[in-house]
KETORTI-642087 format. One record per residue: residue in one letter; x, z, y of N, C-alpha, C in turn. Coordinates in pm, whole numbers, plus 50000, padded with zeros to 5 digits. Atoms other than C-alpha are relative to their C-alpha. Last residue first. Layout:
AXZYXZYXZY ...
This chain:
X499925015350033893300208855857500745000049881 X498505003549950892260245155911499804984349922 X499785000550148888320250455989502274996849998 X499975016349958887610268756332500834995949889 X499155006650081886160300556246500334990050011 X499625012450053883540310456511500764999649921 X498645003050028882840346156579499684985649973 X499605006150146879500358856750501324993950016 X498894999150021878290376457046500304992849848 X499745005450145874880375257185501234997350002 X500514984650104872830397157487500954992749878 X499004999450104873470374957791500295013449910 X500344996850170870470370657952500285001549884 X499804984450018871230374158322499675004749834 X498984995349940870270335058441499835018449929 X500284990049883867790322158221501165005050012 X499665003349868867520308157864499735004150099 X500835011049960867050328257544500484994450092 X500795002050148869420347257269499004990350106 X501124991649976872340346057618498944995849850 X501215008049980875890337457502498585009150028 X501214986049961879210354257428498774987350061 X500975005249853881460332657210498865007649984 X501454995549995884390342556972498994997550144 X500614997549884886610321556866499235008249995 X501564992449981888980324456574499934998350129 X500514988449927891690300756434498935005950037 X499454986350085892920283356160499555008050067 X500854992450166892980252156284500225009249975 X499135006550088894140253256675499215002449922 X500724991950122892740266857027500304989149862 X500264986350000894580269257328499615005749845 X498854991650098896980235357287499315014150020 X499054991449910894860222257607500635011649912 X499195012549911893010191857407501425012950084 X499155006450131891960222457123500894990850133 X499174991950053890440242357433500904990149905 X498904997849836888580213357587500785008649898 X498775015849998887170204457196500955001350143 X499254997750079886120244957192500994985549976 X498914986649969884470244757531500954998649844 X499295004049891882390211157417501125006250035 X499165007650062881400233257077500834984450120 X499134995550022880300258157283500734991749912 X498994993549882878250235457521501405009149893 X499245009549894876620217457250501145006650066 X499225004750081875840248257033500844987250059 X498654994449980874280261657356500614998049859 X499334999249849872030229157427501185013749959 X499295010050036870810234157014500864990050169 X498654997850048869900265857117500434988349911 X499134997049912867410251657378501045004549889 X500394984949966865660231057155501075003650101 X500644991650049866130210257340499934996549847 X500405007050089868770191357548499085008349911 X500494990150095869930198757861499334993349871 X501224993949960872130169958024499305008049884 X501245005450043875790167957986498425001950032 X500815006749947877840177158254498844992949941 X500915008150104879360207258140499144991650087 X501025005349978882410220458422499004991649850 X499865009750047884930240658220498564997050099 X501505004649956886300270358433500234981749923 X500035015850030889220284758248499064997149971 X501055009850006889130324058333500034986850007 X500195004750108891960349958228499084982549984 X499114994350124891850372558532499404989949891 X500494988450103888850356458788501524997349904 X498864986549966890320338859082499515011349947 X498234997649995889550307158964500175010250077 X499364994550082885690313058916501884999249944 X499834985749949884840302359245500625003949891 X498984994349866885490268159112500475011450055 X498674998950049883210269758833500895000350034 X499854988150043880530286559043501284992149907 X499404992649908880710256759282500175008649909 X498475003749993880550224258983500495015250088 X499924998049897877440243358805501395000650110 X499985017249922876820228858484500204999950151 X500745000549954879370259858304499044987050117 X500705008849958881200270558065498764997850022 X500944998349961883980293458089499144987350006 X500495012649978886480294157847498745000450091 X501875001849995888010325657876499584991550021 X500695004349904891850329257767498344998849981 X499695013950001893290353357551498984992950096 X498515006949984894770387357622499594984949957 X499705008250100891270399657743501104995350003 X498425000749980890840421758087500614994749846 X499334986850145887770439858036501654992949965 X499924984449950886720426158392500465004749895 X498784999849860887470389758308500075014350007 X498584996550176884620395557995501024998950078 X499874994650090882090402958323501465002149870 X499214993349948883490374358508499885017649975 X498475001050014882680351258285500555011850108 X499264998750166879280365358240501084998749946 X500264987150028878110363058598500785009249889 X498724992750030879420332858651499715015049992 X499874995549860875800320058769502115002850003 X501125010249921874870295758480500325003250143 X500694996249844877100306258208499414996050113 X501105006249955878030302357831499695005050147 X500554994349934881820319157757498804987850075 X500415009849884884060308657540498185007150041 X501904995149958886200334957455499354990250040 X500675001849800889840320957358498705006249970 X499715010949860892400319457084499534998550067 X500615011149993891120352656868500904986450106 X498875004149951893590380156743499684985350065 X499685012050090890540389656505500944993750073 X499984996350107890530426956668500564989549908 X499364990649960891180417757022500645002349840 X498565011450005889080388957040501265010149965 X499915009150104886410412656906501254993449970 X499274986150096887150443057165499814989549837 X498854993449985886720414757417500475007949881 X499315011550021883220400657310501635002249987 X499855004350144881940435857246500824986049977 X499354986350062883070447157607500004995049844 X498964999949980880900417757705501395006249973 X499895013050146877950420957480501544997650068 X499974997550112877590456157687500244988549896 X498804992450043878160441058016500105005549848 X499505011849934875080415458001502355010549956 X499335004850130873300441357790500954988750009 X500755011750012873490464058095500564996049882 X499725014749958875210496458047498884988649997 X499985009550160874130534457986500024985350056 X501514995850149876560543358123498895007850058 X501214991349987879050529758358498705001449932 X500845007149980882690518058248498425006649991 X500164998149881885550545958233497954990450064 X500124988349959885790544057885499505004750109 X501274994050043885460506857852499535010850030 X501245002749937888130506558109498334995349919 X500424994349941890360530757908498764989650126 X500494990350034890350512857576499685010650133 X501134999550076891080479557762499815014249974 X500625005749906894080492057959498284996949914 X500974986849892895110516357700499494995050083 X500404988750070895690488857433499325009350088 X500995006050017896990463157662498895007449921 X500784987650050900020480857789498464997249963 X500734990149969901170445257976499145009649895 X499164986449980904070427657908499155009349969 X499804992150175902550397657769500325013350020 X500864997850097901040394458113500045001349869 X500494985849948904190400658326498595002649883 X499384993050079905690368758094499875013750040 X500095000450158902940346958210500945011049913 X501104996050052902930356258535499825001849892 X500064985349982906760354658608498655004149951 X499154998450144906540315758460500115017149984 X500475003550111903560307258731500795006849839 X501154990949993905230323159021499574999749856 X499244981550068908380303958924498715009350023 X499864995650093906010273058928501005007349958 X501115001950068904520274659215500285005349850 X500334986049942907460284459438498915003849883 X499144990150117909220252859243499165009250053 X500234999650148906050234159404500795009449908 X501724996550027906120246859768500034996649873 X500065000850157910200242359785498695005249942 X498695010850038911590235060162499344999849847 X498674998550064908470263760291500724981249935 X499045003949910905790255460535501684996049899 X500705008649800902420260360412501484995750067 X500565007450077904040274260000499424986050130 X499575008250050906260295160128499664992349931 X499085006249957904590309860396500924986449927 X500175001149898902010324160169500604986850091 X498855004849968901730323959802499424997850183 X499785006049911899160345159672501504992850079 X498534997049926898910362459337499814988050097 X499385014949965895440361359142501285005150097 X500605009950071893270388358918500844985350055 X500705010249894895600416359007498934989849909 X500975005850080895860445658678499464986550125 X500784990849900898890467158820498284991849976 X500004993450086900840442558558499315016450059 X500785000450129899980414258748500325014749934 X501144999949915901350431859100498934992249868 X500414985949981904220445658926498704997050023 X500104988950136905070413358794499095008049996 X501145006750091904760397859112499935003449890 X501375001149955906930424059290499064990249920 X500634985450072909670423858984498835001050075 X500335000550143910300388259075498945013649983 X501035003749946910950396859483498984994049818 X501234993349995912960418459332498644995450092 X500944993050145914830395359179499565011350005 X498764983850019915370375159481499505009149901 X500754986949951913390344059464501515010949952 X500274988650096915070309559368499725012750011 X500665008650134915090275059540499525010849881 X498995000550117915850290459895499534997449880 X498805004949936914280286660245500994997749879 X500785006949924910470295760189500914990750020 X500205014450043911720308459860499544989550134 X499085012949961912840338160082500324988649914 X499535000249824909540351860119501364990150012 X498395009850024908520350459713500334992850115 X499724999250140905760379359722501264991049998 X498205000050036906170380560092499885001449868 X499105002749870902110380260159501185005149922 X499405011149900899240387459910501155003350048 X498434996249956897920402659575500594994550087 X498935010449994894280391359522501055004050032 X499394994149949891450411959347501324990750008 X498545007750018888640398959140500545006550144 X500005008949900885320423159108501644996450030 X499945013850088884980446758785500174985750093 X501315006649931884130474659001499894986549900 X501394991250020886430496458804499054993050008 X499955000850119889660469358826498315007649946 X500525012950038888500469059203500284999049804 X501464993949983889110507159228499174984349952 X500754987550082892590501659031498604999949999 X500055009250161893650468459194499075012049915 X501255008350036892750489659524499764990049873 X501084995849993894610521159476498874989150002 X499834995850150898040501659315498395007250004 X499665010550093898210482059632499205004249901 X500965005849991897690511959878499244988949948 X501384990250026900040531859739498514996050027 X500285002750120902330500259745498815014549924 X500375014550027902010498660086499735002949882 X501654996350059902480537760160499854987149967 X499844997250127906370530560168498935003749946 X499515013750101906200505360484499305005949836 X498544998349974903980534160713500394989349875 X499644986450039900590521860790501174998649949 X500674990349933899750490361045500305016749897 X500264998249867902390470961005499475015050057 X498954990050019902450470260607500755001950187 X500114989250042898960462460616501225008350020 X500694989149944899700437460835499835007649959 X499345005549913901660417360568499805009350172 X498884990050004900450433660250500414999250169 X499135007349878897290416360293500825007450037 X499524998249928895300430059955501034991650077 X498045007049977892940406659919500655006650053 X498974992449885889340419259773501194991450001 X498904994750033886210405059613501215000050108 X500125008950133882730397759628501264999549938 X499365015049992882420417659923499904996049825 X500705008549951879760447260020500474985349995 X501575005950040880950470659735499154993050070 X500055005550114884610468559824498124999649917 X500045011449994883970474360185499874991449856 X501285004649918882070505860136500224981450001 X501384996850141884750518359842498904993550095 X500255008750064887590506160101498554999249913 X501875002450038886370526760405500354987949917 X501034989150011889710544060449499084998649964 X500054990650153892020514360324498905013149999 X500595008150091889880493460605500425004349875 X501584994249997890630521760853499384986549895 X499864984650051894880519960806497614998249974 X499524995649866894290477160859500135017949978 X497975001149901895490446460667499675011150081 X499804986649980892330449560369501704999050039 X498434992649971891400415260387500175013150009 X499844991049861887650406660224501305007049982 X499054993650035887040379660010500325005150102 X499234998649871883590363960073501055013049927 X499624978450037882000349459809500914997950168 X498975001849943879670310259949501115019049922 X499295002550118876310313459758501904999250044 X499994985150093874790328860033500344997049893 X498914991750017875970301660299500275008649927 X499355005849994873000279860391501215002849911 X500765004550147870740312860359500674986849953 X501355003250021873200327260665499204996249821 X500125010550115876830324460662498824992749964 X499745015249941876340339260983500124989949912 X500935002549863874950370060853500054987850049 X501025004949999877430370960601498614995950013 X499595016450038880090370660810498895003149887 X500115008849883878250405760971500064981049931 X501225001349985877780419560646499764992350100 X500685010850075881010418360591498784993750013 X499325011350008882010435960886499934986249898 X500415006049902879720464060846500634984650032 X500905009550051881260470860522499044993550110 X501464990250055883780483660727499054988849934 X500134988749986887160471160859499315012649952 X501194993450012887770437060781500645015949971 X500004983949911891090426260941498365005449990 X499344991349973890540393460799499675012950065 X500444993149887887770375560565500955009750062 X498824986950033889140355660274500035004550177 X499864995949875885610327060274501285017249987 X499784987749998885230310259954500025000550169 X500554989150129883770278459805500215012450070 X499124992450076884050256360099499415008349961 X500254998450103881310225960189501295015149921 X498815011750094882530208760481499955004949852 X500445010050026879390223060667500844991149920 X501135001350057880110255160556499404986050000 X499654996850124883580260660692498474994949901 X499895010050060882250241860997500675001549883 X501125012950006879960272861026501044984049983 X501035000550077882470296760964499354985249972 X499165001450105885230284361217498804995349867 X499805018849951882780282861529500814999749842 X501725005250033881720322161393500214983249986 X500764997550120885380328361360498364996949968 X499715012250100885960313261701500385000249829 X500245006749971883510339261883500084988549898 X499495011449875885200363761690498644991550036 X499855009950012884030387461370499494993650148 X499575005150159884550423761315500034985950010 X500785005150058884580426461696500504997449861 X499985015650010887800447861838498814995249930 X501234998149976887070486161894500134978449995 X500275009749901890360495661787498605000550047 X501425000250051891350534061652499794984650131 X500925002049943895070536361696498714989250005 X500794983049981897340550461449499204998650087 X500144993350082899350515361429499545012650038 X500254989349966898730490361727499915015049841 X500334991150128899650458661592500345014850067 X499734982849938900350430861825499345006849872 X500904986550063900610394361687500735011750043 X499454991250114903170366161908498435011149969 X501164995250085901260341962144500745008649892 X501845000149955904640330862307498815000949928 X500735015249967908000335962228498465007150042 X501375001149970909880373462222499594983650013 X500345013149932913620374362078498315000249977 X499725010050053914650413661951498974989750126 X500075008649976913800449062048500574988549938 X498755011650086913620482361847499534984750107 X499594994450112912240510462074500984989149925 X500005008450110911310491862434500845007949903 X498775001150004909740516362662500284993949847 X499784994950131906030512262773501674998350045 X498884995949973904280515863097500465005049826 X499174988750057900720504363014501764996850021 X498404998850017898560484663266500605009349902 X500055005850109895030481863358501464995749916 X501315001349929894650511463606499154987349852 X500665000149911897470530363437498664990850036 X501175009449992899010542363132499745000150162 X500874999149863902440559163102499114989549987 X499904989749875904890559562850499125004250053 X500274997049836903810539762588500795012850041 X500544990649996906640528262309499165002150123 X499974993449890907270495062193499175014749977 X500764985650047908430480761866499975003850159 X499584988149879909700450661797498715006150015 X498845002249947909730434261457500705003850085 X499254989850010906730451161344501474998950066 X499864991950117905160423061233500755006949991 X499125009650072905510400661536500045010149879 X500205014849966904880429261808500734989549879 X499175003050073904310473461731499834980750006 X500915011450099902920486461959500974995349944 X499335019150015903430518361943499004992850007 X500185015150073901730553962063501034996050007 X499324997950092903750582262297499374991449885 X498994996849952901040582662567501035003849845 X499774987249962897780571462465501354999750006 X498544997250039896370539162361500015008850092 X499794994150113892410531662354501505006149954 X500854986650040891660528362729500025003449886 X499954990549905894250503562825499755012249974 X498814995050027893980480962525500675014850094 X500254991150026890610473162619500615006749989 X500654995349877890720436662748500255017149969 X501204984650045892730428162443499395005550074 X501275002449974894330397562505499375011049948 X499995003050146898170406162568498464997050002 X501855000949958900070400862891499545000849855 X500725005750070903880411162888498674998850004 X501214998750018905850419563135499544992849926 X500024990249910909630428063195498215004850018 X499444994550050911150402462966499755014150068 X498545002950000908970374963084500435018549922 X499134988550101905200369363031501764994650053 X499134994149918903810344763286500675007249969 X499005008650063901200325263094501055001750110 X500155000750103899080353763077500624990249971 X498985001850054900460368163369499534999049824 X498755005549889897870364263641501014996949892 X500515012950037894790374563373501104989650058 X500865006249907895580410963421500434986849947 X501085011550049895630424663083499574993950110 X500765001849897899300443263110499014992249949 X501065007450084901510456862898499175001750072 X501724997649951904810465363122499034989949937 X500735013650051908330466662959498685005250053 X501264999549983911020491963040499514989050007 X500335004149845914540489462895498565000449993 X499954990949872915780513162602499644994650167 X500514989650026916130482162333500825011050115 X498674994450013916320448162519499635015749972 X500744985749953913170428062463501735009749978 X499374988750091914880393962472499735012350069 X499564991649903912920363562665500385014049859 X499414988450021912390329062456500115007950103 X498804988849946910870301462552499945006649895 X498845000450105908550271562353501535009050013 X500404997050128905500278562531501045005649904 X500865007850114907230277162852499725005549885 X499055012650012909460292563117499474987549916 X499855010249898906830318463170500774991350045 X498784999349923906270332062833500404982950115 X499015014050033902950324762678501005007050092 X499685016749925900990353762595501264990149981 X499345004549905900660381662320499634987050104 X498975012149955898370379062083500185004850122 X499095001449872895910405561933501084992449998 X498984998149986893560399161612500775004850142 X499734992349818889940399761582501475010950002 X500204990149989889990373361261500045010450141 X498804995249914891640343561225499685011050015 X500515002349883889540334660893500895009350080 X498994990349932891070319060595499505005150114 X499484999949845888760294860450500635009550014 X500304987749922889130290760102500354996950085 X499455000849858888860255259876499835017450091 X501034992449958888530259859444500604998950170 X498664995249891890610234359227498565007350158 X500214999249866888510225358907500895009350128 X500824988649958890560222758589499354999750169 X500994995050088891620190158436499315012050050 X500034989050110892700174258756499205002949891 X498695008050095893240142258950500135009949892 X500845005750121889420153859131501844989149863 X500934995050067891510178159291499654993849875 X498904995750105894500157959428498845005449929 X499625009950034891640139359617500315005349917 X500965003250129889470174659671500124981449974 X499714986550156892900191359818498884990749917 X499435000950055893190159460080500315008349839 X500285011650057889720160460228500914996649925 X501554999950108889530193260290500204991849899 X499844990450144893060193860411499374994649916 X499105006850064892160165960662500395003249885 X501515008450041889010185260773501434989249913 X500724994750149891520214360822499364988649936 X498884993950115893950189961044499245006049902 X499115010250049890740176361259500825004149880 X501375000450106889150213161305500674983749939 X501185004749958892920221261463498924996949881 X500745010750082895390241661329498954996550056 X499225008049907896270278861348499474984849951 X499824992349910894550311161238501104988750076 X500305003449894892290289861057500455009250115 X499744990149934894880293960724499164995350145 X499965004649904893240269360436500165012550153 X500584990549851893690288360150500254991350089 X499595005649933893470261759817499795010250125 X500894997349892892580282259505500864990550125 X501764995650032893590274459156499364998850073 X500274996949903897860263959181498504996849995 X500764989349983899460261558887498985000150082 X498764992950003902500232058873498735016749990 X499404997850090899850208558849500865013049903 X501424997050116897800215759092500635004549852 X500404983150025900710220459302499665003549978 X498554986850059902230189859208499375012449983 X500215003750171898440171859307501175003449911 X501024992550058899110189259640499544995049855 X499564982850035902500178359714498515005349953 X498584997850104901080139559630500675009149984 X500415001050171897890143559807500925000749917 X500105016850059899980152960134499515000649864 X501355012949924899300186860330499504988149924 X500544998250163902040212460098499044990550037 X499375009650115904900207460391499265001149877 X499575010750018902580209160680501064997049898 X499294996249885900690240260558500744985250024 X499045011450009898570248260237500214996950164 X500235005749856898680280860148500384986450063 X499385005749934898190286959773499754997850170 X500355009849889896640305759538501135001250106 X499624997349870897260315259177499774994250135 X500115013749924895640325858922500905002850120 X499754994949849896860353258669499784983650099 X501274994049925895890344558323499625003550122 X500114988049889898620318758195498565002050048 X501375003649895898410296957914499915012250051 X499205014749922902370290657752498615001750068 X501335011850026902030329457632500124989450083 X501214995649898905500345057674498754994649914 X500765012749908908020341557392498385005350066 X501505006450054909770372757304498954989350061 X500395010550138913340373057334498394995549977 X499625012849895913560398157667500064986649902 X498875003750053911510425957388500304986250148 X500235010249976909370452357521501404991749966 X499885011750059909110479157275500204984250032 X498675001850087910550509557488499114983749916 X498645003849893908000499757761501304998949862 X500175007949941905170504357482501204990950030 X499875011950131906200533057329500204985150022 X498465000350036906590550157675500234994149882 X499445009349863903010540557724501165001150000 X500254992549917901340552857365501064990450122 X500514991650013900880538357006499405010250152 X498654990050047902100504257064498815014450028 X501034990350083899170476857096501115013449940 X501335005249970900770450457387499335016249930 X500254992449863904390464057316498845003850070 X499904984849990904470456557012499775008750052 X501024992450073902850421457041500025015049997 X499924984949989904840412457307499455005549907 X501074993949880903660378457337500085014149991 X500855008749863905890367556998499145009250080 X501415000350017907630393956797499434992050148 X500795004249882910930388856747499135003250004 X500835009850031912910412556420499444994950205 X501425000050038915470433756546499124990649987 X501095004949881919180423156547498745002949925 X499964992449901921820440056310499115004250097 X499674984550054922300416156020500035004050151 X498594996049995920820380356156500085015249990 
């Protein structure tokens, strides 16, 4: 029509435009997304996501990773999960990956002494006493509170917060004494029982990992879960600890480590090179340092993790009042966006996915925002600058990778498929951040699992058995990966693959790149 600019599917313009204001100006609201999303997503599942039938929706509808939250919930209820995610599971084409959640060395409040289920109202400007004697732990009223921190005494100072319930209310100390602090209430509101404390600007001394984090662990392990999303880690010390306990049992297990606290953004570079990958946990995070540093802290770890090449998860209130309403607030939109187009590898659904009125739509508006944040994205300088940046002189494992990418790139390919034994290699070509999907395949059911919360990655389990020669086993496999692809509308006549592969067998031996042609009909 006279007037209107031509379409261009998946952004194209925008994708390879000369420079970053080019870019932005080219993005068109007409241009059809990509229908195979790169951004995974995970889920919390909770009593309204529990039943095989919401969870085989939510497979459906997106959903990669399963978080199991052990900050509430009996071993019964998880073991129920377990058992319910790998029903809906096996109903799937792609493998569905399980995470523990761990409670971490948190603070809680007590029980209020009318009952569990009271209320008492912190009235702002009245005095409130934080106390750890043991008398009023299920005795809290509007005048004392008990909290479990034996220590709390000796690390807070005069003029501190605490801050209770995510900030919600806010106390100030006054006065310390024997085991007691004399606080005054700042912002108040309705107190229940076991509520989260959050001490902002003060240095804890809490155990990186609990008693009932260790008890957690271990039946995390005996029920078989892929991941472990480690809280209120602090220091690479802290990792090290959980995997200590994970033991030789456990060393294939990743451990995703929370960054909710001011001293875990300080010692990210320590923590980020002792985990397997990161989550920021907006939720505490935005507790413990001031609201408007959040997204400074966001944008620093997608970045350092984009470097490291290690997956990176975007958490908490992304779509908050879906928990209660059918359609996100449109800046709760623009956050997931932002948070793919800041380079995440997966977006988390919290609340509204464990509890919320609408766990599947949540799913799939997440799902439809992904896809159209990832055409969006400046694709040109992203690639060209993390080659750039990438560390020389390279392995040939990374080096064929980079070539695989800057291929698909060139011949406008429909997917990477990707030979692998450890995931090593898929998550390599993940790190250069490809606009088409990565076939990963591999005979190893846990690493294909883990590999949902790699950018781009579509884990294919191969179950055939090896067959020799050996490169007549990886002609198998890539021509398996290329019939999956065709069944899932990725890959068509006419088009180009290219597949990264090792020249012999063995874990780390990926040196080979080549194009396919797939014939047209």
């Amino acid at each position: 029509m006279a007037g209107f600019e031509k379409i261009y599917p998946l952004q194209i313009p925008a994708a390879f435009a000369r420079t970053r204001i080019e870019s932005i100006c080219s993005l068109d609201i007409d241009s059809n997304a990509s229908p195979h999303r790169s951004t995974g997503i995970v889920c919390t599942i909770g009593p309204a996501s529990q039943s095989v039938e919401v969870l085989d929706a939510l497979m459906k509808a997106g959903m990669g990773v399963a978080r199991m939250n052990f900050s509430h919930g009996s071993y019964e209820y998880h073991k129920q999960t377990l058992d319910n995610v790998r029903t809906a599971a096996a109903r799937q084409i792609l493998p569905v990956a399980i995470a523990l959640d761990t409670k971490g060395p948190e603070i809680r409040t007590g029980v209020i002494a009318a009952g569990v289920n009271a209320e008492v109202e912190l009235v702002r400007g009245k005095p409130v006493t934080i106390t750890t004697d043991e008398k009023f732990k299920e005795a809290c009223d509007e005048s004392t509170i008990w909290v479990d921190y034996d220590n709390i005494v000796n690390v807070m100072v005069p003029g501190k917060r605490i801050l209770i319930e995510d900030g919600n209310m806010s106390l100030v100390v006054k006065e310390k004494e024997h085991n007691l602090l004399k606080c005054e209430v700042e912002f108040g509101g309705p107190l229940s029982s076991k509520k989260g404390c959050n001490l902002p600007g003060t240095a804890v001394d809490l155990p990186a990992v609990s008693e009932k984090d260790k008890a957690d662990l271990i039946f995390g392990l005996e029920n078989g879960i892929d991941m472990v999303f480690a809280s209120f880690i602090r220091s690479g010390d802290g990792v090290r600890s959980i995997r200590s306990i994970l033991g030789d049992k456990g060393k294939n297990v990743k451990i995703i480590s929370k960054i909710e606290t001011h001293d875990g953004v300080r010692k990210f570079n320590e923590i980020l090179d002792a985990s397997d990958g990161i989550m920021v946990a907006r939720g505490d995070l935005g507790v413990e340092i001031p609201t408007e540093k959040v997204f400074l802290a966001q944008k620093m770890m997608i970045g350092r993790c984009l470097l490291a090449g290690k997956p990176i998860i975007c958490a908490t209130q992304m779509l908050e009042s879906m928990t209660k309403k059918s359609r996100p607030t449109r800046s709760e939109a623009s956050d997931v966006a932002n948070a793919v187009l800041d380079g995440a590898d997966c977006v988390m659904l919290s609340g509204e996915s464990a509890k919320g009125a609408f766990p599947v739509v949540c799913v799939e508006t997440m799902a439809r925002i992904c896809r159209e944040a990832e055409s969006a994205i400046y694709h040109r300088q992203l690639f060209e600058e993390l080659r750039l940046l990438s560390v020389k002189p390279a392995e040939s494992m990374k080096t064929a990778a980079v070539s695989a990418v800057e291929a698909s790139i060139e011949t406008m390919s429909a997917a990477i498929v990707a030979l692998t034994t450890s995931g090593r290699t898929a998550q390599s070509v993940s790190s250069f951040r490809p606009r088409c999907p990565i076939l990963a395949v591999t005979r190893d059911e846990v690493v294909a699992r883990q590999l949902r919360v790699q950018r781009a990655v579509v884990p294919i389990v191969y179950t055939a058995a090896t067959v020799s020669p050996w490169e007549k086993d990886v002609e198998a496999r890539i021509q398996y990966a290329i019939k999956f692809g065709e069944k899932l509308d990725m890959i068509r006549p006419g088009s180009v693959v290219v597949a990264i592969h090792g020249s012999r067998a063995g874990t780390g031996n990926t040196d080979t790149v080549r194009l396919i042609h797939i014939p047209k009909k």
